[in-house]
C-alpha positions as CSV (number, residue, x, y, z in Angstrom):
1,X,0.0,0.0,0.0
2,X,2.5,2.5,0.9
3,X,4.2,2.1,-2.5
4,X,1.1,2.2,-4.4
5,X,1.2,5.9,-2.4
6,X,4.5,7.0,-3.0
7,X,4.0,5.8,-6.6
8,X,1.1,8.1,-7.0
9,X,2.4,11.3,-5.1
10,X,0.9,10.6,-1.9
11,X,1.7,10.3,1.4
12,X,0.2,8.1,4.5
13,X,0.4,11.4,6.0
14,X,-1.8,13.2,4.3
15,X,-4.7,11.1,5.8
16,X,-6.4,11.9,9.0
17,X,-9.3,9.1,8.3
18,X,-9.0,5.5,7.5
19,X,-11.7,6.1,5.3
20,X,-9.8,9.0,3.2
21,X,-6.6,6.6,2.9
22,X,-9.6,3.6,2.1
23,X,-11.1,5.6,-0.6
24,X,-7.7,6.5,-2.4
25,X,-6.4,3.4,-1.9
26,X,-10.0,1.6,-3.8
27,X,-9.4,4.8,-6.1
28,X,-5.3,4.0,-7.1
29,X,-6.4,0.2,-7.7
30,X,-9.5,1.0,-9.5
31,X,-11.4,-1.2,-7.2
32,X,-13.9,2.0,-6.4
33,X,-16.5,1.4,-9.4
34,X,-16.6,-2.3,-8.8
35,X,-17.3,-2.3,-5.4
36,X,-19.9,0.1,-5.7
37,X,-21.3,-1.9,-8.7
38,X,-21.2,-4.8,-5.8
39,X,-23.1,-2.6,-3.5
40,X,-26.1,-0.8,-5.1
41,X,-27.7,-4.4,-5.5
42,X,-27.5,-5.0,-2.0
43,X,-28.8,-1.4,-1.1
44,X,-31.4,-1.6,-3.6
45,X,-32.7,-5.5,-3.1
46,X,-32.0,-5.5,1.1
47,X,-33.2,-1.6,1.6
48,X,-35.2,-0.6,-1.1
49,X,-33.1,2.5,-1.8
50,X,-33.3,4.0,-5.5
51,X,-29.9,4.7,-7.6
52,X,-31.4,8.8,-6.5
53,X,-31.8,8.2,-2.7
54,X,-28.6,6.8,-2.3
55,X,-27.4,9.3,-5.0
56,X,-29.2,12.3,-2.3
57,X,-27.7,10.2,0.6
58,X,-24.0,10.7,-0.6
59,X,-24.5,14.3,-1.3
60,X,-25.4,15.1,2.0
61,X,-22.5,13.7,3.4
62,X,-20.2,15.2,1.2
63,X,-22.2,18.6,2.4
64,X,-20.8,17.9,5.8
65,X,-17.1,17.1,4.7
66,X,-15.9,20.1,7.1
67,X,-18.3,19.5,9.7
68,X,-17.3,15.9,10.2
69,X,-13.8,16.9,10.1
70,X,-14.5,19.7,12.7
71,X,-12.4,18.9,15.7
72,X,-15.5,19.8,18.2
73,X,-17.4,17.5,16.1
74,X,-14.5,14.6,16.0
75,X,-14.8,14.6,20.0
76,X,-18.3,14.4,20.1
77,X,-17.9,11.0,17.9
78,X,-15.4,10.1,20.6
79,X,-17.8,10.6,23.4
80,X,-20.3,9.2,21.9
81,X,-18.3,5.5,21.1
82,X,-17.5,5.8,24.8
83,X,-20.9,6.3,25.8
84,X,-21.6,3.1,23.2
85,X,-19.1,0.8,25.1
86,X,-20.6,1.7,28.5
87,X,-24.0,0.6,27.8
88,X,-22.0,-3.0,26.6
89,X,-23.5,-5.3,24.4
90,X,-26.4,-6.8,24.2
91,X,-28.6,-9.2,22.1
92,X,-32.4,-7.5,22.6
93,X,-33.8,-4.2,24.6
94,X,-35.0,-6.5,27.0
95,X,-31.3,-7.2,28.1
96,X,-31.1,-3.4,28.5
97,X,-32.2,-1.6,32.0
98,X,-34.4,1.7,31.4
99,X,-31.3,4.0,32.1
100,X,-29.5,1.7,29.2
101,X,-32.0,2.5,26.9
102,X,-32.9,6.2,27.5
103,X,-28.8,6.5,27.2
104,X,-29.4,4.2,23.4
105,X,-32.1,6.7,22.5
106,X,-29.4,9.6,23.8
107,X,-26.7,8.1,21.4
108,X,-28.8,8.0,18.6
109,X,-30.6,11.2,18.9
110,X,-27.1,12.7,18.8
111,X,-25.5,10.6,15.9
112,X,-28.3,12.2,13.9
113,X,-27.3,15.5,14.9
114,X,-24.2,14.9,14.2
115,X,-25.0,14.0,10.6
116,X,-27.9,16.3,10.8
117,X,-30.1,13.9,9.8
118,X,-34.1,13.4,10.6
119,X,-35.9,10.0,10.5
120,X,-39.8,9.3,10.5
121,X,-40.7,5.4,12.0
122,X,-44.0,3.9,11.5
123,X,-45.5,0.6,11.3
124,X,-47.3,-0.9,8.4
125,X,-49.7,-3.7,8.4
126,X,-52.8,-5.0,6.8
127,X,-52.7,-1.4,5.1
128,X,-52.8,0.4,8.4
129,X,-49.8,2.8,9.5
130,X,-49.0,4.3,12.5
131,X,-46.3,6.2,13.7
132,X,-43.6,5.5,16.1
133,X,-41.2,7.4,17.8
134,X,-37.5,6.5,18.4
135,X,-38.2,5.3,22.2
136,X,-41.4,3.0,20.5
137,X,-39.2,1.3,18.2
138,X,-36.2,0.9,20.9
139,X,-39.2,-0.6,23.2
140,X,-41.2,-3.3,20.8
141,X,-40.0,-6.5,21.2
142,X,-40.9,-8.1,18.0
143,X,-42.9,-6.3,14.8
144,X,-45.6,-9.5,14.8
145,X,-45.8,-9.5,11.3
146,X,-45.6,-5.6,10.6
147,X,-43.0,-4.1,8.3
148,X,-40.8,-0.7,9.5
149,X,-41.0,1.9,7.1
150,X,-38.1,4.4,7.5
151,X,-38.0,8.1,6.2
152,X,-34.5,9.9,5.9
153,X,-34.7,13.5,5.8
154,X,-31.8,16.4,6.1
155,X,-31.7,18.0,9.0
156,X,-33.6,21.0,7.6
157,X,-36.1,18.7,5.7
158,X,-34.8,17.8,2.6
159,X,-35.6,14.4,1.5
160,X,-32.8,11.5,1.2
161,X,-34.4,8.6,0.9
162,X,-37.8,6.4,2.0
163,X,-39.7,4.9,2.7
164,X,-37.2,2.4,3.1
165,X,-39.6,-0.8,4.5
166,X,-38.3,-3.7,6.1
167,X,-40.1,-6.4,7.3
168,X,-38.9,-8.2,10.4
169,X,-40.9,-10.7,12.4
């Protein structure tokens, strides 16, 4: 890897983020376009997500290159993976004591903060739908039969992608 660097004028230094060095590494070896060829299927069969969501997904992200490489916003990443490994791990909620999952709920609410991000939860079966919040979903135990549907929005409402619907049992 590092001569495949120095061979095209860069440096291990010049990365702060595994995923920088990842991306220009896939890049050099002309592995990007095939593994996104791999992925889209997977996105688009496991997800539901259009070639334009993800397409809008991407964007966005790419919107909050300097925000994500903010130092304040680094360290709130690094709280919030230490705030991950206290809670431990676990297999279902019910493993989880009510401080555990407000502190889940916490953690999430702030990763989408963080990648000011929005989601909308409902349920969906036999044609009905109805709406969840964040500490409904974290509570159900099992879907009985019902699928998730899943909204992504922008922080300040644009839409990314949706309904993405799963159905788990």
């Amino acid at each position: 890897m590092l001569q495949l660097l120095a061979e095209n004028d860069k440096d291990l230094h010049d990365y702060i983020y595994i995923f920088e060095l990842e991306e220009t590494v896939w890049t050099l070896m002309g592995m990007e376009e095939g593994i996104a060829e791999d992925l889209l299927p997977i996105f688009e069969d496991e997800l539901g997500l259009t070639e334009k969501e993800l397409q809008n997904i991407e964007e966005h992200m790419i919107s909050l290159d300097d925000h994500l490489s903010d130092q304040a916003t680094i360290e709130r990443l690094d709280v919030l993976g230490n705030r991950m490994l206290a809670i431990g791990e676990f297999e279902v909620t019910e493993d989880l004591s009510a401080g555990q999952i407000a502190e889940l709920a916490s953690i999430y609410d702030e990763i989408l903060s963080i990648f000011k991000l929005k989601a909308s939860y409902s349920l969906v079966k036999d044609g009905s739908e109805t709406s969840l919040s964040l500490a409904d979903l974290i509570r159900l135990d099992e879907l009985k039969g019902a699928n998730l549907k899943v909204t992504l929005f922008s922080a300040d409402g644009t839409f990314l992608a949706g309904p993405v619907t799963g159905f788990m049992s």
